[in-house]
C-alpha positions as CSV (number, residue, x, y, z in Angstrom):
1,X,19.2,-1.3,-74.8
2,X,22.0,-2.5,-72.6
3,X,23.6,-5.2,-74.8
4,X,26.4,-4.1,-77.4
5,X,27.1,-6.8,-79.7
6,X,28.3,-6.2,-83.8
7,X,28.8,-2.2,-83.5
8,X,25.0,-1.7,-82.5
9,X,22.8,-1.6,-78.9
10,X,20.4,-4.3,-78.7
11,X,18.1,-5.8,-76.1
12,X,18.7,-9.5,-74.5
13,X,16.7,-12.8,-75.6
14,X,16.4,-14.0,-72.4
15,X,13.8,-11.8,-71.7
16,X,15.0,-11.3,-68.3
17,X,15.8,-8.1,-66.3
18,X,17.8,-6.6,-63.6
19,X,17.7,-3.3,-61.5
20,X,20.9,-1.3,-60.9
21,X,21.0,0.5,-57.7
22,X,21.9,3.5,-57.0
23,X,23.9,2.6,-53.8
24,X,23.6,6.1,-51.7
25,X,20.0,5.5,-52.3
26,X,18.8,2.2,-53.1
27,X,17.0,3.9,-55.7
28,X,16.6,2.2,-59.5
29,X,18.5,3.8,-61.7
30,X,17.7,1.6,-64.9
31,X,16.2,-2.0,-65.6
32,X,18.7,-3.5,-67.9
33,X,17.7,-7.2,-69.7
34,X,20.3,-9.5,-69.3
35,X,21.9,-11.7,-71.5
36,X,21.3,-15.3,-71.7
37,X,23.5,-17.9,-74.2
38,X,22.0,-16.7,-77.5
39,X,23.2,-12.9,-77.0
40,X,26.8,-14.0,-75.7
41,X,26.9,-16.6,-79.4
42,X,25.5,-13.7,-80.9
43,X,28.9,-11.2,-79.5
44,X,31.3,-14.1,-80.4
45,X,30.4,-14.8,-83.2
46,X,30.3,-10.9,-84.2
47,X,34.0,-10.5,-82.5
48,X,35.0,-13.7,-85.0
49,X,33.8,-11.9,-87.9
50,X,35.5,-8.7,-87.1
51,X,38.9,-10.4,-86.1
52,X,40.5,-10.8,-89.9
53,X,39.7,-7.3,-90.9
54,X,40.9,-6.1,-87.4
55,X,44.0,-7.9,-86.9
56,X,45.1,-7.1,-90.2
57,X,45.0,-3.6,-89.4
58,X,48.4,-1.7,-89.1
59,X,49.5,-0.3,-85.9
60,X,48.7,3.0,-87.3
61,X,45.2,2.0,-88.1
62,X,44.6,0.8,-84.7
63,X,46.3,3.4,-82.8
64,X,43.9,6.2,-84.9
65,X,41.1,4.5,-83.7
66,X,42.3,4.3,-80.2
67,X,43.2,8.0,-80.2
68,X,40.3,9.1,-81.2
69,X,38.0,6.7,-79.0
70,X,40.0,8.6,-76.1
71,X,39.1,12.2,-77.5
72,X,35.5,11.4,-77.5
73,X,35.5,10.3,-74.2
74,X,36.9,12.9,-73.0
75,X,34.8,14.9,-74.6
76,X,31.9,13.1,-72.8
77,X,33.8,13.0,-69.4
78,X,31.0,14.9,-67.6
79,X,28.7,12.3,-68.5
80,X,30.4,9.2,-68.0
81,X,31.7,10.7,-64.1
82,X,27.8,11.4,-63.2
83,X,27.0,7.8,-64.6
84,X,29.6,6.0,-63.0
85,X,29.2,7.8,-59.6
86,X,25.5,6.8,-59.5
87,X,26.1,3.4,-60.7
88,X,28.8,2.4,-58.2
89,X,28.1,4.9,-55.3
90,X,31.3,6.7,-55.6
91,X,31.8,10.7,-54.9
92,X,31.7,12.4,-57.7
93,X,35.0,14.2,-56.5
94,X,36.5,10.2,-57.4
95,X,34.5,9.8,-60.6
96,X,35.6,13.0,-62.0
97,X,39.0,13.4,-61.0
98,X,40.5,9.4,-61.0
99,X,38.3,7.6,-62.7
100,X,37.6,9.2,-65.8
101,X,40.6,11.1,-66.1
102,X,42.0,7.7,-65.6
103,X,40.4,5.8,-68.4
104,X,40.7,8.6,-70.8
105,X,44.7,8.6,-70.1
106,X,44.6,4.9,-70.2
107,X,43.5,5.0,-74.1
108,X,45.4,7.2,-74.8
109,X,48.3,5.5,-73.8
110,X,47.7,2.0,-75.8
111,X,46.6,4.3,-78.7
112,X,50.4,5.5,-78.6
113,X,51.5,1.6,-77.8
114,X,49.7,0.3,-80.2
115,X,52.3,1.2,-82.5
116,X,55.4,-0.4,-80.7
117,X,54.7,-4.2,-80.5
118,X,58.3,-4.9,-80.0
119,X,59.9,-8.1,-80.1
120,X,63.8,-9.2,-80.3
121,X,65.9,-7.9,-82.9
122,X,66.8,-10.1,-86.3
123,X,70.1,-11.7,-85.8
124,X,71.9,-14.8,-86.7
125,X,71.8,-17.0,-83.3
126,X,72.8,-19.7,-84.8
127,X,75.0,-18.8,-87.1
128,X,73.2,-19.6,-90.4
129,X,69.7,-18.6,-90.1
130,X,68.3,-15.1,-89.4
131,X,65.6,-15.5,-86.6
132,X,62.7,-12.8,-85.8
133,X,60.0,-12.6,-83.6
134,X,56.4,-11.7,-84.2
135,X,53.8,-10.8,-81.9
136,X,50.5,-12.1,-82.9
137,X,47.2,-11.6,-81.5
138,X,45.3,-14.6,-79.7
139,X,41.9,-14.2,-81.4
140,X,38.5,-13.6,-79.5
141,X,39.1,-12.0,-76.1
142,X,36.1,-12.6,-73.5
143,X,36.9,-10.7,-70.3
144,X,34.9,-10.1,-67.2
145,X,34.7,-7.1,-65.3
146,X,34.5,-6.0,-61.7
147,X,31.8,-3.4,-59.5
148,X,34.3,-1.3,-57.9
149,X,35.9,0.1,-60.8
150,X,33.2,-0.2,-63.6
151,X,34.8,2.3,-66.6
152,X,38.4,1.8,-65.5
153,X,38.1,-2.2,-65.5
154,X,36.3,-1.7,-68.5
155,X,39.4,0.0,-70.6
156,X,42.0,-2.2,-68.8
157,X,40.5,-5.2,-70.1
158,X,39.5,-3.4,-73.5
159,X,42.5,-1.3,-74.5
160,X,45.8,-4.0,-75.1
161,X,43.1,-6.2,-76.1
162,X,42.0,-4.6,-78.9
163,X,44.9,-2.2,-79.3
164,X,47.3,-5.8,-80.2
165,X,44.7,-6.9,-82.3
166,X,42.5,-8.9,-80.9
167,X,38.8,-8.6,-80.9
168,X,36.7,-8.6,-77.8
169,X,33.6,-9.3,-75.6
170,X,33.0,-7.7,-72.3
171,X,30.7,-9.2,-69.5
172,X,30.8,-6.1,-67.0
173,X,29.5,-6.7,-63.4
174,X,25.2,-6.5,-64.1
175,X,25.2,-4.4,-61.1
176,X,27.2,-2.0,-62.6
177,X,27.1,-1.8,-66.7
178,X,26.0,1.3,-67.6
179,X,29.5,3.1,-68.7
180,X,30.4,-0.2,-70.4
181,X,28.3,0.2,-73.3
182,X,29.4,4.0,-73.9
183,X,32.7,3.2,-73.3
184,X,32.6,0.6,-76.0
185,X,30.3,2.8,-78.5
186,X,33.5,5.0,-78.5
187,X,35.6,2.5,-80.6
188,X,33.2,2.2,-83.2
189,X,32.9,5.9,-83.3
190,X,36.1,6.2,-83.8
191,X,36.3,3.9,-86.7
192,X,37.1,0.4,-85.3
193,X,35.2,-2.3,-87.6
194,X,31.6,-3.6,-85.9
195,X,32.6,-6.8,-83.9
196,X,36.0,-5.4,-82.3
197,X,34.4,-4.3,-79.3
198,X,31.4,-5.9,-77.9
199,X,29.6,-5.4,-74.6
200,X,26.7,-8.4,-72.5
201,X,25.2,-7.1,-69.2
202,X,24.7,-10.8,-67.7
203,X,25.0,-12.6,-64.3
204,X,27.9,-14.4,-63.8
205,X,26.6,-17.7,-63.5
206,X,24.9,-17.7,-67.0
207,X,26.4,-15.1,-69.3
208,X,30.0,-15.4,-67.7
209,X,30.2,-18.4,-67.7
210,X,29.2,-19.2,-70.8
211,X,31.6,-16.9,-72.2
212,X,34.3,-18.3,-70.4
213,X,33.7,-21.9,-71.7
214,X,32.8,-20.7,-75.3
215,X,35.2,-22.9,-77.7
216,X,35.6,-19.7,-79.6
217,X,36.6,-17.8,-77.5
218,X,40.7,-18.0,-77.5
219,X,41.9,-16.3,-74.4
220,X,39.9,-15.2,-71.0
221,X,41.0,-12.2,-69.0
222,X,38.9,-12.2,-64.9
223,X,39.0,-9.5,-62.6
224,X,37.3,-10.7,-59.4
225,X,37.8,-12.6,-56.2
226,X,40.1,-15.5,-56.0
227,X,36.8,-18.1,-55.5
228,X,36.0,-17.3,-58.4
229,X,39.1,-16.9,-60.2
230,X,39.5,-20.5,-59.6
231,X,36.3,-21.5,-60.9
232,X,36.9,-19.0,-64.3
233,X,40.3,-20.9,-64.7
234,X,38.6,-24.5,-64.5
235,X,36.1,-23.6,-66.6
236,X,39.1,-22.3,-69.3
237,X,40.9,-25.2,-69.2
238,X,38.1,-27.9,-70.3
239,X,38.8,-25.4,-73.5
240,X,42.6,-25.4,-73.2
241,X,42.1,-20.8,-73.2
242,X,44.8,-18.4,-72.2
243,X,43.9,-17.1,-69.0
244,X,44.8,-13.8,-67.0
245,X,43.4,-13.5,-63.7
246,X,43.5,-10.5,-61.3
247,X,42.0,-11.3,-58.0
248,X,41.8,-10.2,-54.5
249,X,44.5,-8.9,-52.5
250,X,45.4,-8.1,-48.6
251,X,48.3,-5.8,-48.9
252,X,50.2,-4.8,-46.0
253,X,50.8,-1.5,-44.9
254,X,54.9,-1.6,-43.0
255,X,55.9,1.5,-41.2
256,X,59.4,1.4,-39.9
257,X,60.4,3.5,-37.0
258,X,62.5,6.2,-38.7
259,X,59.0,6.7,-41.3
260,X,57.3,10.1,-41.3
261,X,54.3,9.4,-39.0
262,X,51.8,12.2,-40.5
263,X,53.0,11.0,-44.2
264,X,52.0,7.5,-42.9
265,X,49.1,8.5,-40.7
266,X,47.2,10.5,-44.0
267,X,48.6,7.7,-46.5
268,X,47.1,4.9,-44.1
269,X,43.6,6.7,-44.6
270,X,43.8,7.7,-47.9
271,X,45.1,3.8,-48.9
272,X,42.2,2.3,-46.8
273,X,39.6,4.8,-47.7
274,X,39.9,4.7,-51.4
275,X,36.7,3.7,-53.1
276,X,35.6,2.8,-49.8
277,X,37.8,0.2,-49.6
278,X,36.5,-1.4,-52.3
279,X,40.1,-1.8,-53.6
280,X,41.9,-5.3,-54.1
281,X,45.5,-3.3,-53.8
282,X,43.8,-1.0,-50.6
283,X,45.7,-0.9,-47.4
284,X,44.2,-3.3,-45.0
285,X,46.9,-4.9,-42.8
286,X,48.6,-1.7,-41.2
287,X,52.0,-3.5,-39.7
288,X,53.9,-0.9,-37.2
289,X,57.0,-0.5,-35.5
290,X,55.8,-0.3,-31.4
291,X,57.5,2.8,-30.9
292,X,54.9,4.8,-33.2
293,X,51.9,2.3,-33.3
294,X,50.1,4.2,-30.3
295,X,50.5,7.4,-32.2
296,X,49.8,6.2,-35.6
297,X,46.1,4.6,-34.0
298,X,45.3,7.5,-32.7
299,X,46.2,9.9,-35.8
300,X,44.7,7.4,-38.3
301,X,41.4,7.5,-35.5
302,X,41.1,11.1,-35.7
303,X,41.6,11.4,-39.8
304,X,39.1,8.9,-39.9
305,X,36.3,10.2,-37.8
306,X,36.8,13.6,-39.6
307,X,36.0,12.0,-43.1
308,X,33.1,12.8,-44.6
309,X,30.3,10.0,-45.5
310,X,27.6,12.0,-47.7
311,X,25.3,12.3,-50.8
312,X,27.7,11.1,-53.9
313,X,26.9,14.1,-55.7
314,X,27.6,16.2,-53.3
315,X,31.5,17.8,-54.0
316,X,32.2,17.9,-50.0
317,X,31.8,13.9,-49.5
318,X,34.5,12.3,-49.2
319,X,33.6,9.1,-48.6
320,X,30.7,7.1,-50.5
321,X,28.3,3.9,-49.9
322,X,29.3,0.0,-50.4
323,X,28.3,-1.3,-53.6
324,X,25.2,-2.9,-52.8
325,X,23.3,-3.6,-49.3
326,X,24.5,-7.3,-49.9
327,X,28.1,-6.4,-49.5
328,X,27.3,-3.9,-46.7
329,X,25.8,-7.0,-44.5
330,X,29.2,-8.7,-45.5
331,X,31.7,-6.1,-44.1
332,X,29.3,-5.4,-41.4
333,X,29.1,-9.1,-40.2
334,X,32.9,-9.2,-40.5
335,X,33.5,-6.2,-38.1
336,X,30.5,-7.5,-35.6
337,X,32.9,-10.7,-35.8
338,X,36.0,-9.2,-35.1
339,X,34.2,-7.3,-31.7
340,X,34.7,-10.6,-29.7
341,X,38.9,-11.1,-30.5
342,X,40.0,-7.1,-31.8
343,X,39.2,-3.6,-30.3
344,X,37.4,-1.4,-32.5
345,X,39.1,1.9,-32.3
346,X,36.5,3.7,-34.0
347,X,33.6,3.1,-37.0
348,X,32.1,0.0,-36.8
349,X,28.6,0.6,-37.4
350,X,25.8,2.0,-40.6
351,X,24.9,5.6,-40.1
352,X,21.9,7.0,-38.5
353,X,19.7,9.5,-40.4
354,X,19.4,10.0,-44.5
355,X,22.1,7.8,-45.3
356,X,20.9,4.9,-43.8
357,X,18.3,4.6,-46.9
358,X,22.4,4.0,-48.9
359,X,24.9,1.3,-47.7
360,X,27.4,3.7,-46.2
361,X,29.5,2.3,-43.4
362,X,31.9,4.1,-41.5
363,X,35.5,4.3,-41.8
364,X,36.8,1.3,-39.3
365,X,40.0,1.2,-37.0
366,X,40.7,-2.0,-35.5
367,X,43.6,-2.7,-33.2
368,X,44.7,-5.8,-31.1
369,X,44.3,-8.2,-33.7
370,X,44.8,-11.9,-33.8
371,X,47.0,-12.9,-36.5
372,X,45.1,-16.1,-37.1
373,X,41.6,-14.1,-37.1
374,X,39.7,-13.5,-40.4
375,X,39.9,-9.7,-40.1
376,X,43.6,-9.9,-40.4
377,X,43.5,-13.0,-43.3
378,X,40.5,-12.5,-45.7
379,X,39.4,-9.8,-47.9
380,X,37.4,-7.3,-46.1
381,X,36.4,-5.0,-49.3
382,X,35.5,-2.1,-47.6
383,X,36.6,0.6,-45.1
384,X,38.4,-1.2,-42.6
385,X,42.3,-0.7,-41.5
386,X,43.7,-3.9,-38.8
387,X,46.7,-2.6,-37.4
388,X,49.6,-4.9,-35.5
389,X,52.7,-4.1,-34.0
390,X,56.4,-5.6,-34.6
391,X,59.3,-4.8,-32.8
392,X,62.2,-5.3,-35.9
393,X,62.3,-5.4,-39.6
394,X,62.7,-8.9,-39.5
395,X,59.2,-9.6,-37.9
396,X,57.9,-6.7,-40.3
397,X,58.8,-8.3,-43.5
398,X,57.3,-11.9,-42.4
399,X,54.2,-9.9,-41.1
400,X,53.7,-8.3,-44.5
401,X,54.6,-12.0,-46.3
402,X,52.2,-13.9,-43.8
403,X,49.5,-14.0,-46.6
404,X,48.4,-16.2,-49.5
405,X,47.6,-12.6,-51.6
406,X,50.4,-10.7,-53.0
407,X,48.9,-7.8,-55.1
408,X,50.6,-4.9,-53.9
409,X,52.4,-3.2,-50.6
410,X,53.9,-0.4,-48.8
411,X,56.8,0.6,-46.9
412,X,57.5,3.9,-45.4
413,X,61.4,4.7,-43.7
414,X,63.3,7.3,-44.3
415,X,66.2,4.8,-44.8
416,X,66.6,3.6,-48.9
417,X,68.5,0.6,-47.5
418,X,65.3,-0.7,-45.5
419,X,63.1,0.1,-48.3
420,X,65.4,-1.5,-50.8
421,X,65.1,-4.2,-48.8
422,X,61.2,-4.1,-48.8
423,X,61.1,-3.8,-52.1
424,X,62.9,-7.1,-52.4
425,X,61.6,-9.4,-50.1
426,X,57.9,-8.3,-49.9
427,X,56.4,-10.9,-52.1
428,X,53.7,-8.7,-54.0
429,X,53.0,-7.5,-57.4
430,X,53.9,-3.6,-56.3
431,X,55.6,-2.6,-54.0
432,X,55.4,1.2,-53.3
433,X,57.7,3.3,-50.9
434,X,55.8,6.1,-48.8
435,X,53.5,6.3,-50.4
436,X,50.1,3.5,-51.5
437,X,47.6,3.2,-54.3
438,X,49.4,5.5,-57.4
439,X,48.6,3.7,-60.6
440,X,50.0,5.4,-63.5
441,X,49.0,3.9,-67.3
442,X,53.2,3.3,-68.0
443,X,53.5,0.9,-65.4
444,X,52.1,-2.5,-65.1
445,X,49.3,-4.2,-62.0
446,X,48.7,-7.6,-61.1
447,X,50.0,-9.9,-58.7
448,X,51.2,-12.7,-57.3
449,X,49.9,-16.3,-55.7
450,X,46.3,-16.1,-54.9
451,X,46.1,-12.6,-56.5
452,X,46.6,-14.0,-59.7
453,X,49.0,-13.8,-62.2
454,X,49.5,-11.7,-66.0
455,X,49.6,-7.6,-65.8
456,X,46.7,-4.6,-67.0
457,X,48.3,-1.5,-68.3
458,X,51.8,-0.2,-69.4
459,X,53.0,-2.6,-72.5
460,X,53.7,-5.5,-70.5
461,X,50.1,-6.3,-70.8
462,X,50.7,-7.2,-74.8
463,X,52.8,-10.2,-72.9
464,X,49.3,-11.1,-72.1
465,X,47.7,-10.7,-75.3
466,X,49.8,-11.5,-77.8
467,X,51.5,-14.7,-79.0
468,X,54.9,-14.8,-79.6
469,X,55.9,-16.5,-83.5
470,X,59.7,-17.7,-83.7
471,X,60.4,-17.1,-87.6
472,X,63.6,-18.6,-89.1
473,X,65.1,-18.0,-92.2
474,X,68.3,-20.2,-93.8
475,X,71.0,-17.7,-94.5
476,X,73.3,-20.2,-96.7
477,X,71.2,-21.9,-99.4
478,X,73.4,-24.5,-98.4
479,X,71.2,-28.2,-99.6
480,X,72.8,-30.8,-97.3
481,X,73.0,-28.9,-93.9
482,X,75.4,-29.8,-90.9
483,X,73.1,-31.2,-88.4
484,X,71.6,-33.6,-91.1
485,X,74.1,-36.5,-90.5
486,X,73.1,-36.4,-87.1
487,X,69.5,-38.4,-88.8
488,X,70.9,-40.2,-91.8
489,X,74.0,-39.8,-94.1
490,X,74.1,-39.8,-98.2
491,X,75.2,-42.4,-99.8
492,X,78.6,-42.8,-101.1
């Protein structure tokens, strides 16, 4: 039963189905029913019922729950790593030891966090009142997850949801919901109320979409491409919703002269290479000074050939399949492209032999790249590093700028005066100094211009879910105040 809707599994009313791939394989893994517009009224109207009782709750209440959601999933980490490595074709080396680890540290941070909504401190700003701020949740939370990062989306759009207050249904990716529904069986283990947390395995067209536009639903949190961003943000406002959006990115990868090149060199692969690619903060725009870009292509060329595409189950692959053989004809078709204006250094093609049944694709190197060209501007999504070359820090910084994404970056000197000024003037969401990719649950993600706007993790995310109450109390008893005359005076 692949629907989670009121604290219990359930199958769909639609009556329809869908099979999720195993993408090393093409394989079935499950048949899952998918949610039409009864089952996602059905998980509203089960997260409106569950909202009074649950954002009622003292922070100690919720942060019980959330600590022990993140015990028993650690406690199943095993499990959840083999699911999610089948599900979305990632190495089991990834599943076990990022994303898992990952979503388990995640709750446990917001279990902790839940207990210090903070606003500003009571004082008399004006002089005769006493003013106070309370943070408030929104209400009914519908959020829509992503494919590359099915658990760890999952808990970033779950945990300062429900960890503020709010209640919450989920619309994971229907090619990848299968560690969804545990993940959200967890919180009613742990002893949140039926309702709070709520899973639909839908398309996006009808189950998305209808939660998006749902008029009870008070706030909408996307994780996706910037296409569709756009549409989940139009579809919000004919309801007047909150919206967060975290979309695509194309972050820029800036090595100055004076950088370590082998730092550079294995952080260039291990940045582009992450997930396959399938990263919206991955390094795809590899901007070098000309003194080192010969050497960096061909260090980055000979990391990349030695990386190792294999079985996901197998502890010596390195590097897994796309997500689905759709998206493997995409960033295929991009890199055939890119043959008649860029030189392909190395990759560029599906592998012979047993993986060929997957969607592998090799680990892609392209140099002598048109700025214009749409390997250098739009979002690959997959194993492929563009490199350019600039000649001073000037041209670096506009290189890096020279995109309608700003999600995250890197610079790598030697020199905390260039990278101070990196940090500054690169107009992205993070901005990381030799070194790429490092999340870490204390510190916030999202972006800038086309990549969105609002922040996941660390306690800025309450910013996102949370309204913000002004309260005001007279300090003087005083009848007749000041400001009064300034509308009528008494009589005589």
């Amino acid at each position: 039963m692949h629907q989670y809707i009121g604290g219990q599994r359930r199958e769909a009313s639609s009556g329809e189905t869908f099979d999720v791939l195993d993408p090393s394989t093409n394989e079935t893994l499950e048949t899952v029913t998918l949610a039409g517009h009864d089952d996602v009224d059905a998980a509203v109207a089960a997260a409106s019922d569950a909202f009074e009782q649950w954002s009622r709750a003292t922070p100690a209440e919720r942060s019980t729950v959330l600590l022990k959601a993140a015990q028993l999933l650690d406690e199943r980490a095993e499990e959840l790593a083999q699911l999610e490595s089948r599900q979305a074709g990632k190495p089991i080396r990834l599943a076990r030891e990022f994303d898992v680890p990952g979503t388990v540290d995640n709750t446990t941070f917001f279990g902790a966090a839940a207990r210090r909504l903070d606003g500003m401190a009571s004082a008399e700003y004006s002089g005769d009142h006493t003013s106070s701020i309370r943070r408030e949740p929104i209400g009914v939370v519908g959020s829509i997850a992503p494919w590359n990062y099915p658990l760890q989306m999952a808990a970033w759009k779950i945990l300062p949801a429900i960890a503020a207050g709010n209640t919450i249904v989920l619309k994971p990716a229907e090619i990848t919901p299968l560690t969804s529904l545990p993940f959200a069986e967890a919180f009613t283990e742990a002893g949140a109320p039926p309702g709070v947390v709520n899973v639909v395995t839908g398309s996006g067209p009808v189950a998305g979409a209808h939660l998006v536009g749902h008029p009870d639903v008070d706030m909408t949190s996307f994780t996706g491409s910037t296409a569709v961003g756009r549409q989940v943000m139009a579809t919000a406002a004919a309801t007047g919703k909150r919206v967060h959006l975290e979309l695509g990115g194309k972050a820029p990868f800036v090595v100055f002269d004076d950088a370590d090149l082998e730092a550079a060199v294995h952080g260039a692969v291990a940045a582009s290479l992450i997930n396959t690619g399938q990263d919206c903060t991955a390094a795809t725009r590899a901007i070098v000074h000309r003194s080192l870009h010969d050497e960096f292509v061909r260090g980055v060329a000979d990391l990349m050939a030695a990386v190792r595409m294999g079985p996901t189950a197998d502890e010596a692959t390195d590097l897994g399949p796309l997500s689905s053989a759709a998206h493997q004809t995409k960033v295929a078709g991009m890199v055939e492209r890119a043959r008649g204006y860029a030189t392909v250094v190395t990759g560029g093609r599906t592998p012979d032999g047993d993986l060929a049944r997957g969607c592998y694709y090799e680990p892609t190197l392209l140099t002598d790249v048109p700025l214009d060209s749409e390997i250098w501007r739009d979002e690959v999504f997959g194993p492929v590093l563009a490199v350019v070359a600039f000649d001073d820090d000037d041209e670096a910084i506009a290189l890096a700028n020279d995109t309608p994404f700003g999600l995250a970056a890197s610079a790598w000197s030697r020199d905390t005066y260039r990278t101070a000024r990196a940090t500054r003037e690169i107009k992205a969401g993070c901005v990381w100094i030799n070194d790429h990719i490092p999340i870490i649950s204390e510190m916030p993600h999202g972006g800038y211009r086309h990549s969105g706007f609002g922040k996941d993790m660390s306690a800025y995310s309450f910013d996102e879910y949370t309204n913000v109450k002004h309260v005001m109390h007279d300090v003087t008893a005083v009848a007749h105040k000041p400001w009064h005359r300034t509308i009528f005076t008494l009589p005589s």
